[in-house]
N, C-alpha and C positions, 0 to 999 in steps of 0.2 A: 717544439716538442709537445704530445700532446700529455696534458694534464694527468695527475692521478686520479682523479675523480671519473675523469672523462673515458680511462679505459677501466678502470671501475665497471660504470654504469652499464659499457656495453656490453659489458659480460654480464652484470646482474642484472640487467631489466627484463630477459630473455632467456634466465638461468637453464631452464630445459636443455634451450637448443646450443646452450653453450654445453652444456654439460655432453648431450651426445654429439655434439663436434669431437669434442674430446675421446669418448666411447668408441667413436668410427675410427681414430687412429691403431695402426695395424699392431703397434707393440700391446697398446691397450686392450685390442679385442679379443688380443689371440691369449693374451695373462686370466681376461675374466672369462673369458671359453674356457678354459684350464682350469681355472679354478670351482666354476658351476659343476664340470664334469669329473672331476674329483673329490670333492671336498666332504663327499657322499659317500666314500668307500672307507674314509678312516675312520679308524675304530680307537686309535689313542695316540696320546702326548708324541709317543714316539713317535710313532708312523707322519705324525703330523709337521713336524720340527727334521725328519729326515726328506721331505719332499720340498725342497729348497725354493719353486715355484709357489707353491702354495703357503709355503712358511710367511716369507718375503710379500707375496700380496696382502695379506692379512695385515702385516708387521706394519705396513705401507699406510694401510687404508684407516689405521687406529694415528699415525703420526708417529711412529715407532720407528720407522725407519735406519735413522741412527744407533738404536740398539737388536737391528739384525743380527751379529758378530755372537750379540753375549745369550749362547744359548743354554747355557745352566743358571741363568737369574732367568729368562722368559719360561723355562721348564719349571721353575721352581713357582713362579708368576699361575701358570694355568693350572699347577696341579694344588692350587690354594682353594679352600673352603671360603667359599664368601658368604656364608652363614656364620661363620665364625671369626667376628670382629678385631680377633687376635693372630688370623692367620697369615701370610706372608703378602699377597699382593692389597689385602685390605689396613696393612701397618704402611705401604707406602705411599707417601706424601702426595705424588704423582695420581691423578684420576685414572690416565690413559693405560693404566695397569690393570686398574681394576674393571674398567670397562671392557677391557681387550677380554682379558679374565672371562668375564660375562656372557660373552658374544660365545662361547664353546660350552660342549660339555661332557665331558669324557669319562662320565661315572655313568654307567649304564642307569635307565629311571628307575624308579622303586614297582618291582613285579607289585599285582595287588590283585585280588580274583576279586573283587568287588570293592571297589569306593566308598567313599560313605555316602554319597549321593544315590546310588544303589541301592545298597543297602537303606538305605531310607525311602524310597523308591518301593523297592520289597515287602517293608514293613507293613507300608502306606495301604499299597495292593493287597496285602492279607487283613491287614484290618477293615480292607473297604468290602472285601468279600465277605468277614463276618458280618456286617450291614445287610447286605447284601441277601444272602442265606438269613438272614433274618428274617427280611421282608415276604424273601419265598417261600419259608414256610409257615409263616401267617397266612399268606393266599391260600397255602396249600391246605391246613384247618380249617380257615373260612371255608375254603370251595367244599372240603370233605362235611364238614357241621349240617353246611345247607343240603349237599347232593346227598347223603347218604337216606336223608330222609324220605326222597322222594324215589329211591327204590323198593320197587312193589314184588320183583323176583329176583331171584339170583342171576338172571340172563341181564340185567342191569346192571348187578354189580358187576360182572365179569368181562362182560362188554365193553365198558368204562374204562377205557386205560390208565385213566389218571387214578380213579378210586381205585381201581387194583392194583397198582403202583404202590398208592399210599399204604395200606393193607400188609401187601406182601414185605415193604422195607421196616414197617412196624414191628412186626418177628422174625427179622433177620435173614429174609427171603431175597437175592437179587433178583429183581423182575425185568432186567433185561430181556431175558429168554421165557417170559414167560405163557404158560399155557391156556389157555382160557376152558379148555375143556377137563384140563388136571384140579386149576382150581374149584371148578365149577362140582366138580367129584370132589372134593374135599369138603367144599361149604355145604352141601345134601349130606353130607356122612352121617349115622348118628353114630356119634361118639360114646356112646354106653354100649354098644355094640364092636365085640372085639374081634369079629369077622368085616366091619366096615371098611370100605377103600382106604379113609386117613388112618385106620390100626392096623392096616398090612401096609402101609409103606414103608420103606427103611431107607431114605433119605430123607434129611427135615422132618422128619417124624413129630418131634413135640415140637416144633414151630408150623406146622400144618393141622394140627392137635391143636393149637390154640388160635387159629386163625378160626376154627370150626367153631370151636367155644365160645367166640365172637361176635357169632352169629345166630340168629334165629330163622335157619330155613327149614323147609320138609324136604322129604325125599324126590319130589318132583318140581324141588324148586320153588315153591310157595313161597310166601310167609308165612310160620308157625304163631307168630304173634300180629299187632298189630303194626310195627315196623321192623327193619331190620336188625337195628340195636336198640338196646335198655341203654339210656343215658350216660348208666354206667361201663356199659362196655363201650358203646362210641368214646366215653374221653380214654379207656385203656388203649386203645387203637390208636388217638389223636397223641395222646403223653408218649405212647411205645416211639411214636412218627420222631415225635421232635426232639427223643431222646438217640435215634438214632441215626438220625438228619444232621444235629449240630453238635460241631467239634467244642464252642463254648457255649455258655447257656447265654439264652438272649429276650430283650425284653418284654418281649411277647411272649415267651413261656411265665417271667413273672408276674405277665398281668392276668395271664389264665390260672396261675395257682393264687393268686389274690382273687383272684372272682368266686374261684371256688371254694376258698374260707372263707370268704366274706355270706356264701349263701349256704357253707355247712353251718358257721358258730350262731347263726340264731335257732338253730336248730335241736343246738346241743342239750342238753337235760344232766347229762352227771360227767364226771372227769373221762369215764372210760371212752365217752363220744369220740374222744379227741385223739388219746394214746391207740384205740383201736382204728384210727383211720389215718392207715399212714402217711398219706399227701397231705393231711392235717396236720398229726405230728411233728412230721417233716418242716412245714412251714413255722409251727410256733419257735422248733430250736434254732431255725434261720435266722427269724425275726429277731429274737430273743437274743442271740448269739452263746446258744446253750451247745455243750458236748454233743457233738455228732449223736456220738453212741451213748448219748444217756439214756438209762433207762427208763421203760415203760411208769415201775412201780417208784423209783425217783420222786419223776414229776410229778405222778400224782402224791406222794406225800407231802412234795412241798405247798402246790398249789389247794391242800384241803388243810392246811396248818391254822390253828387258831394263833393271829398273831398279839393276840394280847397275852399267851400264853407263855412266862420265858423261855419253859420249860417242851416249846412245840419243836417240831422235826424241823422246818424252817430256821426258828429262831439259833436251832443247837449245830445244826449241821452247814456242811458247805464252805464257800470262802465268806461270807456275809453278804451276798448277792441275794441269796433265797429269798427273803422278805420281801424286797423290791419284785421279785418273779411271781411273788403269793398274790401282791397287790395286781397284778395283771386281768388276775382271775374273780370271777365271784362263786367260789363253792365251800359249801359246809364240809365239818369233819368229815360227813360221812359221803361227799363225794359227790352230793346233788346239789345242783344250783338253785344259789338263795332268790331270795324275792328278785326277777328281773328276768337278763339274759346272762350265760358264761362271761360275757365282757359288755360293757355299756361302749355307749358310741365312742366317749373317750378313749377308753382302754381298747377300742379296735383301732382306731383311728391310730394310737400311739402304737400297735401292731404292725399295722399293714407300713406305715412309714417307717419304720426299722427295719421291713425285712425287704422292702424296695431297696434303702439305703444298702442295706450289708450284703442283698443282691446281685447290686451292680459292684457294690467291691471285690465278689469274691471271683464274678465274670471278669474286671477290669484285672483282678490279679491273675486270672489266668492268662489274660491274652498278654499282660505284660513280661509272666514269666517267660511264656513262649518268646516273644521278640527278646526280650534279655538272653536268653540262651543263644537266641541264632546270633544276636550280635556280637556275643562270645567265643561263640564256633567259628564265626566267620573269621574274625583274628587270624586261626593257624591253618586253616582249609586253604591248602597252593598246589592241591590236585582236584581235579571233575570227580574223580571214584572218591575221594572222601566228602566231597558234597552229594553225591545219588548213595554214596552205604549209609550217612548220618538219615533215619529213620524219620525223628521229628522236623530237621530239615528238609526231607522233601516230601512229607506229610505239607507242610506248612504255604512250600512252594506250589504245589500241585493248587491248593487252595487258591493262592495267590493269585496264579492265572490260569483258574478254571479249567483243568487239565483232571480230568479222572486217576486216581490213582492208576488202574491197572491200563487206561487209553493206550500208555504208548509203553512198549519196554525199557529198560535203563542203558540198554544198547544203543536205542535211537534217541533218545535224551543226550545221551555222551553226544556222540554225531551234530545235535542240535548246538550244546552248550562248548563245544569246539571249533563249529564255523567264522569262517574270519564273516563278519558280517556288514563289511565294506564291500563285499563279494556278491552281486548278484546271483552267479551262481554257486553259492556256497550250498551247506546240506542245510540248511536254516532256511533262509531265502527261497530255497526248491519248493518248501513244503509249501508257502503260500499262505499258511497258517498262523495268522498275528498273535495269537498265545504262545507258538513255538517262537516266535520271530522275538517277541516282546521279551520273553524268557532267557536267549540267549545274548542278546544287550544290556541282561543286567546283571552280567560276567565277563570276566575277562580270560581267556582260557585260551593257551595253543592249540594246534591240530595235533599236541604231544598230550594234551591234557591239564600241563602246567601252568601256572599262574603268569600272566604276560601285566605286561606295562600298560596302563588304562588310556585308551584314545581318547583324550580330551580336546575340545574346543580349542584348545589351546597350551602349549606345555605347563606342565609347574613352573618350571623357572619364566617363563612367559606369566602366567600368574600374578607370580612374585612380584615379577621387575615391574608390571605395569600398576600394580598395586600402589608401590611406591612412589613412582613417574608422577602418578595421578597426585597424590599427598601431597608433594613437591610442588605441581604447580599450583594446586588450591589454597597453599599455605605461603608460596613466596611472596617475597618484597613485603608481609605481613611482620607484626609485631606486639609484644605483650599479649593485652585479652584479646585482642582481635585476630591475632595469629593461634592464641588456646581454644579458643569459639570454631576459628575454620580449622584445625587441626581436628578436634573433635568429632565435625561432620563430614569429614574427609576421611574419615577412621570409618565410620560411619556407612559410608560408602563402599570402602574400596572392604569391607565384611559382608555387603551384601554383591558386591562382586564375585567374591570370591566361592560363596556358597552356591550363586546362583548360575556362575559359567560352567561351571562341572558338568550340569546338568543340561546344556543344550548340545542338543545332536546336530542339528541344521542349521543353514544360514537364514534360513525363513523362520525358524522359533529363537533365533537371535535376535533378527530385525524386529521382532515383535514387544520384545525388552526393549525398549529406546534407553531405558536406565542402564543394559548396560552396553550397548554401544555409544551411547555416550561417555560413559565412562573409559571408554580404550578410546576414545576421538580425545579427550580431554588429555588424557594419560599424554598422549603425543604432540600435544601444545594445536592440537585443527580443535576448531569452534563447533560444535556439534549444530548451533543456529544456522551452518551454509551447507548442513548434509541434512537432504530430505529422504523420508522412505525409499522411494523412486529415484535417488541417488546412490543408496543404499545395494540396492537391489543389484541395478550397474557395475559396481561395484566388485561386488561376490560373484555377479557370473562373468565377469573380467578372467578371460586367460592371460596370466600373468606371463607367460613364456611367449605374446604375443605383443612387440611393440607398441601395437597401432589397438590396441585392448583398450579400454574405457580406465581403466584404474591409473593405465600405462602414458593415457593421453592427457591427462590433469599436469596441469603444472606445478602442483605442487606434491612431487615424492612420496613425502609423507602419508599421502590416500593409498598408494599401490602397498608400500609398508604395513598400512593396517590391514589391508587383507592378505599378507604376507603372514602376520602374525597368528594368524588361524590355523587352522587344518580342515580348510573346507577346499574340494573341488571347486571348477565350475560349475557344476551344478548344484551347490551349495554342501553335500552330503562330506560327512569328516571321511580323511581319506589317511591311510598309513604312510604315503609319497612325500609328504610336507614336511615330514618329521623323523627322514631316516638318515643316520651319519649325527656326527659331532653338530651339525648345528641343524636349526630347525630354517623350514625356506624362508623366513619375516630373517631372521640372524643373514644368512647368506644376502637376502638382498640390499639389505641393513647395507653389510661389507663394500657389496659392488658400488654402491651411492656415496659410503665413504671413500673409498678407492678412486674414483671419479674424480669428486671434488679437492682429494689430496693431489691427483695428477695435475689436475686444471690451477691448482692454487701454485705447485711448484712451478709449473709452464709460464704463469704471469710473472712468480719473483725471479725469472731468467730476465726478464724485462726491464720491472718494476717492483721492486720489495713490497710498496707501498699499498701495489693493491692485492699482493698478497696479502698482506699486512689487514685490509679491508675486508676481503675475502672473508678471509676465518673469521673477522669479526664478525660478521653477518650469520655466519654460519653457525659458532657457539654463543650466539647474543640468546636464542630464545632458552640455554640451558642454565644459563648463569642465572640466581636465584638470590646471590647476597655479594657484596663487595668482596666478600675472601674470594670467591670464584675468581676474578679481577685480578687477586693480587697472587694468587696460587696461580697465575696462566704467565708464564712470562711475554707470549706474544701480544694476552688483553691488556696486559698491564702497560708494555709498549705502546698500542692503541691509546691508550686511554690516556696517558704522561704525554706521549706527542700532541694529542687532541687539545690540550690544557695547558702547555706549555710547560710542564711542570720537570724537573731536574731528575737523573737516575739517580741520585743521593735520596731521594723522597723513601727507595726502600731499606734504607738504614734504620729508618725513622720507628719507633714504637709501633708493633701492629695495629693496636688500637686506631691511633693517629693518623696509619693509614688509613685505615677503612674511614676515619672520620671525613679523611680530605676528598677518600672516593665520594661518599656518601652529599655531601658540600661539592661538590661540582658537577655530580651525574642523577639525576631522578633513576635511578633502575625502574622505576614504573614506565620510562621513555622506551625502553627496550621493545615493551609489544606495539608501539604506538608507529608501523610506518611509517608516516611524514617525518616523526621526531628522529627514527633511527637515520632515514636519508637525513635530514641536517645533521645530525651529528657524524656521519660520515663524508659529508661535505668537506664537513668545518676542520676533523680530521685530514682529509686530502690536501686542502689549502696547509694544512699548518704542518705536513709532510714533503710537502715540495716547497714551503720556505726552507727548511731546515736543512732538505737535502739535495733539493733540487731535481730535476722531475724525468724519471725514467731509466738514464743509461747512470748512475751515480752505482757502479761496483762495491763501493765500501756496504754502502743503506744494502745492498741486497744480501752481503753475507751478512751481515746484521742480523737482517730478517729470516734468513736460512737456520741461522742457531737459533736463533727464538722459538721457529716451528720444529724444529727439531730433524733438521734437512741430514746433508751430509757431509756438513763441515765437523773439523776434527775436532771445534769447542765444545763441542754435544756433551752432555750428561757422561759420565759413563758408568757401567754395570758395579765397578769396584766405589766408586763414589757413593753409587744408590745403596749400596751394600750399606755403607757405612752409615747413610744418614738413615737406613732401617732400623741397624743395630741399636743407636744413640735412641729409638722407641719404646 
């Protein structure tokens, strides 16, 4: 007869082709056709458990087989919370419970009109536009400061489209449409004259009145003076721009109101210099962090206070700030500055650095209030029309990606933020337009309007599991500090997983993270060291519904799995096909690989228990992580007791005790070690065909049949597992 080892080996040296030997048989092809072709149209517990084909393969492919019959404990099993520690399939003993559990999922995903990767995403793009708008309207004063000078007639300014731009958006003029011959009649107007073109107008009237004002031309377009603005109305034109330009205030506006105190206050001579010049004003109560609306006559009493007097306006009034605000300044009772300047370089210097500081705080508070808001709105918005009616949100969004407020209608916006955008030709996609494109990717929205379930890289529960998976093996066979230390940086890891797969769309800005495809190569016990980019790549554009595919042709499963586990096409792009029905396509082919190997492992113990017996060892060696694993498996623990010669009285024995004598006869670090696991399955075979003798031995294969949990009538049963639940 031939040895246990020896039909062992021929099966596993070559597991593939063993596995679709098995695959090619006609019962088995035509159950996993059945099952691929189905198992996509159920929608729950019931439906699932009444289709007795698809019950039973599942049931099969977990080792469950023997509790097909009991289908009010397996009902009760799937509709168990497994976030919830306490709930029915995670109190029992059994793993293949809660793994079965795992592999479904019959609670519809959580609708969400935006993630929080989106939404941060969102954020990100509206803060980057205020930069942004920043920059361009610095260019846009610079370009104006310099160009404005060097116009000699009004046919310059007018001509200029960027200076007439600038001009007309300064008083509230869209210059989309606008005229160069209307303006050119306004800027000649004279304005004291109430028969003039700009004083018969009756649209824009006082914003084309002050655009005149502006300016210094003649009636044929000269210059009336020696340029076309006095200093002073060029910065009214430059301040009107960048107050009408920017949604927050931005650095370049404080460094133009600091240049311009900085070259009024040596100028000053008495208090009223100051209070009379509002941009001045304005900047001391910034600085200072004085009442908006304080008064004119106020400040000047505090800052002409004689402070050695107790009885000064300073000294008496106020919260006790005055004094400090008196010191700011250098002026007499009466209101003129003493020997010096209004402020010595100190007392500017201690100025202009407060009102930079209190500056950027009062920008950084606004642009925070704004993202705090939308981050609050976003919460309950689970319609398109209450995100385009909320005003500041799509004030904010428009911002975000460069979309003019009135460009598009909220009709074709809807249309945009509604397209399924896996759809080439969706209403998104059509446009061609990467701000519409960009826009409605960072929503999730039916073709109803309502809030749908976010296409992810990969499911939440996908997520989760490999989160975990990954923890598990970074921290197995470890101990004490040394298992606290890798727990740590395993935590470590599987947070920067978890933050950062949300956020990839492609299989090409996956590959580009080696950190986290390493991280799901790890998760599933493959070595990230024998997957190269150029492996990678093969990989993802693997048609999995094709045998003879790249993913399909690896010998080892596990590779085709992890791009199972995705929701990318072949062409890498996330697709809604991977992840329709109760399980996602990485679960279903999960299933069929288990199915398989359950077929092929029952097929051997018709033979030989033994290498059933083997079989499974090989197969759950790389999940087992601590001796309980061992001793909680009845068929490892068989393994392991025949391997060692050790007595079935050994599980009477003290838990502890057990795991010591595992622990005392087995390295678990041998487990990943190849060569070690063939000797120990060797050594096992010989000391199985002592004991029992090699092949046709009937008694060793029911044996082995109740161990795996076949369909002898010794199996577990439903009313037992009840019991040793409730005893929880």
């Amino acid at each position: 007869m031939v040895s246990t080892y020896t039909s062992y080996d021929i099966i596993a040296r070559d597991m593939k082709t063993s596995l679709k030997r098995v695959s090619q048989e006609p019962q088995v092809s035509r159950e996993a056709q059945y099952y691929k072709d189905h198992i996509g149209k159920i929608t729950s517990v019931d439906e699932f458990m009444a289709d007795d084909r698809l019950y039973n393969y599942a049931m099969t492919a977990h080792g469950l087989e023997d509790m097909i019959y009991a289908k009010a404990f397996m009902k009760k099993v799937l509709e168990s919370d497994l976030n919830d520690s306490n709930s029915y399939a995670n109190k029992l003993t059994d793993d293949r419970y809660r793994n079965f559990a795992a592999s479904f999922n019959f609670t519809k995903g959580t609708t969400d009109s935006q993630t929080a990767a989106q939404e941060d995403d969102v954020i990100g793009l509206y803060k980057q536009s205020l930069t942004t708008e920043g920059d361009t309207l610095k260019e846009d004063v610079t370009y104006y400061d310099s160009a404005i000078d060097q116009v000699k007639s009004v046919d310059d300014l007018v001509k200029n489209s960027r200076l007439a731009s600038i001009v007309l958006t300064a008083y509230g003029v869209d210059p989309t449409y606008y005229s160069a011959d209307h303006l050119k009649k306004v800027l000649t107007s004279d304005v004291n004259d109430s028969s003039s073109y700009v004083n018969t107008l009756t649209t824009n009237k006082s914003a084309y009145l002050a655009i005149a004002k502006a300016f210094s031309f003649n009636s044929d377009g000269s210059l009336a003076s020696t340029t076309a603005q006095t200093a002073t109305q060029k910065d009214e034109v430059e301040n009107n721009y960048l107050e009408a330009k920017s949604t927050v205030e931005s650095a370049f506006m404080a460094e133009r109101e600091t240049a311009y105190y900085k070259s009024k206050i040596a100028t000053v001579t008495q208090v009223s210099d100051i209070t009379g010049d509002a941009r001045m004003f304005n900047y001391v109560k910034t600085a200072l962090g004085l009442d908006k609306n304080m008064l004119k006559a106020t400040f000047e009493n505090i800052v002409t206070s004689d402070l050695t007097d107790a009885n000064s306006y300073a000294n008496t009034q106020g919260d006790g700030s005055y004094p400090a605000l008196a010191k700011m300044f250098n002026f007499s009772t009466d209101g003129t500055v003493t020997a010096g300047n209004a402020q010595s370089t100190a007392q500017l210097d201690q100025t202009t650095s407060q009102y930079t500081t209190n500056y950027d705080d009062a920008d950084q508070k606004s642009t925070d209030s704004l993202t705090s808001y939308y981050s609050t709105q976003m919460k309950s918005i689970a319609k398109v029309d209450d995100l385009l009616s909320n005003t500041r949100i799509y004030g904010m969004l428009m911002k975000a990606y460069g979309i003019g407020e009135d460009e598009f209608s909220k009709a074709t916006l809807k249309k945009v933020l509604t397209s399924d955008m896996t759809d080439p030709a969706s209403y998104a996609n059509k446009t061609k337009d990467k701000r519409l494109i960009s826009l409605a990717s960072a929503f999730n929205f039916k073709s109803d309007g309502t809030a749908d379930v976010p296409l992810l890289a990969q499911s939440e529960r996908t997520i989760t599991s490999i989160a975990k998976d990954y923890i598990v093996q970074k921290t197995k066979f470890l101990t004490g500090k040394d298992q606290t230390t890798a727990k740590t940086a395993a935590e470590a890891d599987a947070k920067y997983y978890q933050e950062n797969i949300v956020k990839i769309r492609s299989s090409e800005e996956l590959i580009k993270d080696r950190k986290l495809t390493d991280f799901v190569l790890t998760s599933m016990g493959l070595d990230p060291k024998d997957v190269s980019d150029d492996m990678l790549k093969q990989l993802f554009s693997s048609d999995l519904t094709d045998p003879k595919s790249f993913a399909n042709s690896q010998s080892d499963e596990r590779y085709a799995e992890f791009v199972a586990s995705f929701n990318f096409d072949k062409d890498g792009k996330l697709s809604h096909d991977t992840e329709k029905g109760i399980q996602t396509r990485g679960e279903i082919l999960s299933t069929e690989n288990l199915y398989l190997h359950q077929t092929m492992e029952t097929e051997q113990g018709d033979s030989n228990a033994g290498v059933r017996l083997a079989l499974y060892w090989q197969r759950m060696a790389p999940t087992i992580t601590s001796a309980y694993d061992i001793l909680g498996d009845q068929a490892l623990l068989e393994v392991f007791r025949t391997t060692f010669s050790l007595p079935t009285e050994m599980s009477s024995m003290d838990l502890e005790k057990q795991k010591a004598l595992v622990e005392k006869n087995l390295d678990l670090k041998d487990l990943t070690d190849p060569d070690k696991q063939k000797k120990f399955l060797q050594r096992f075979a010989a000391m199985y065909d002592l004991a029992n003798g090699t092949g046709s031995d009937t008694s060793a294969a029911s044996t082995a049949l109740t161990l795996l949990g076949g369909s002898s009538s010794s199996g577990v049963s439903a009313s037992m597992l009840e019991s040793v639940n409730a005893l929880g």
